[in-house]
C-alpha positions in Angstrom: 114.3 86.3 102.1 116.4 88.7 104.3 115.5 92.7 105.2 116.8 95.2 106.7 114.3 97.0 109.0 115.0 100.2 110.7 112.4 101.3 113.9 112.9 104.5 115.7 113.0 103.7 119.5 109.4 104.1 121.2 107.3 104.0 117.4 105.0 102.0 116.3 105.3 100.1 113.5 103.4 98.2 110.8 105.7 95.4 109.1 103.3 93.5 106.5 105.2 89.9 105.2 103.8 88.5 102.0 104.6 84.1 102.1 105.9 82.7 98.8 107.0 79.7 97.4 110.9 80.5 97.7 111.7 78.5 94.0 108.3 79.3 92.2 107.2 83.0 94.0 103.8 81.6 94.0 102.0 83.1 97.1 101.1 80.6 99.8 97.4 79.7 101.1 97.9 80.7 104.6 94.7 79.3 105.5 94.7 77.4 108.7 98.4 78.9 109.4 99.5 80.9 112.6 102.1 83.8 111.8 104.6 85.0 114.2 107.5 87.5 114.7 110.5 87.2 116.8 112.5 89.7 117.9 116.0 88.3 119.4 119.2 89.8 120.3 120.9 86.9 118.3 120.2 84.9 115.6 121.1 81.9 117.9 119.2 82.6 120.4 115.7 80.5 121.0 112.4 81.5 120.0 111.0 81.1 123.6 114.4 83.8 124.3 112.6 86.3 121.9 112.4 89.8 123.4 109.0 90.3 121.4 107.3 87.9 120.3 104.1 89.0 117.6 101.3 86.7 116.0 100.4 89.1 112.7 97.2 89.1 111.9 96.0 87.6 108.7 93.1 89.1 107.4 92.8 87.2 103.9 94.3 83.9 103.7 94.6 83.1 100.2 97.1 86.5 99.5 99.6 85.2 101.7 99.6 88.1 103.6 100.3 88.5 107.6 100.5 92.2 109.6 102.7 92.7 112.7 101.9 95.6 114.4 105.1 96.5 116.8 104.0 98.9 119.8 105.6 101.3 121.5 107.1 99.1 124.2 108.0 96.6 121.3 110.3 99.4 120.3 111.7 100.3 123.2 115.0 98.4 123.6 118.2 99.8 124.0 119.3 101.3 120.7 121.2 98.4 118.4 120.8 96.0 116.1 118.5 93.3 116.8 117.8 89.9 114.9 114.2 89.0 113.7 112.1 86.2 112.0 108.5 84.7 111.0 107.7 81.5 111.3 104.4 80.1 109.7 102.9 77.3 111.7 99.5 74.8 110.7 99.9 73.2 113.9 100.3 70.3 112.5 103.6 69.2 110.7 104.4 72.0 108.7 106.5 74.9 110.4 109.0 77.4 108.2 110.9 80.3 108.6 110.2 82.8 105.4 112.1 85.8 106.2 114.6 87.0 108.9 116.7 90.1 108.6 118.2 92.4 111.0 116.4 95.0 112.9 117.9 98.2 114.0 116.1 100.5 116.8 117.1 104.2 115.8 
């Protein structure tokens, strides 16, 4: 899934990311999963490259939910248009990207 985030420079920001199944929609059990953001000035770049690099906080497993919170000196890159993703990790075997967009700091 892609999206379009727009930040003004210097705000915080909460950015909530619900997992699903990307054939069925059916929400994934993120129990045992690690959730993390990437902000990169390309979409090529690596994720050890990132500017920012969040791990959201998932409060209830089961929904498929994770929260970044992006603080004020996550948002304080030149203004332009940045790239971002999340990667879900177990640690184990099973790593995926389920969304990327563009972000743009105002």
């Amino acid at each position: 899934m892609t999206r379009e985030l727009k930040i003004y420079k210097g705000d915080t920001e909460e950015i909530t990311f619900t997992v699903k199944n990307q054939y069925t929609g059916v929400v994934k059990d993120l129990t045992s999963y690690d959730m993390k953001m990437y902000i990169k000035k390309s979409k090529f770049d690596s994720d050890t490259d990132a500017l920012v690099t969040k791990t959201a906080t998932i409060s209830a497993p089961a929904t498929g939910i994770g929260v970044v919170n992006l603080t004020v000196t996550d948002t304080a890159q030149p203004r332009k248009e940045y790239y971002w993703l999340v990667r879900i990790n177990n640690s184990t075997t099973d790593v995926k990207t389920t969304e990327d967009g563009s972000l743009e700091i105002l």
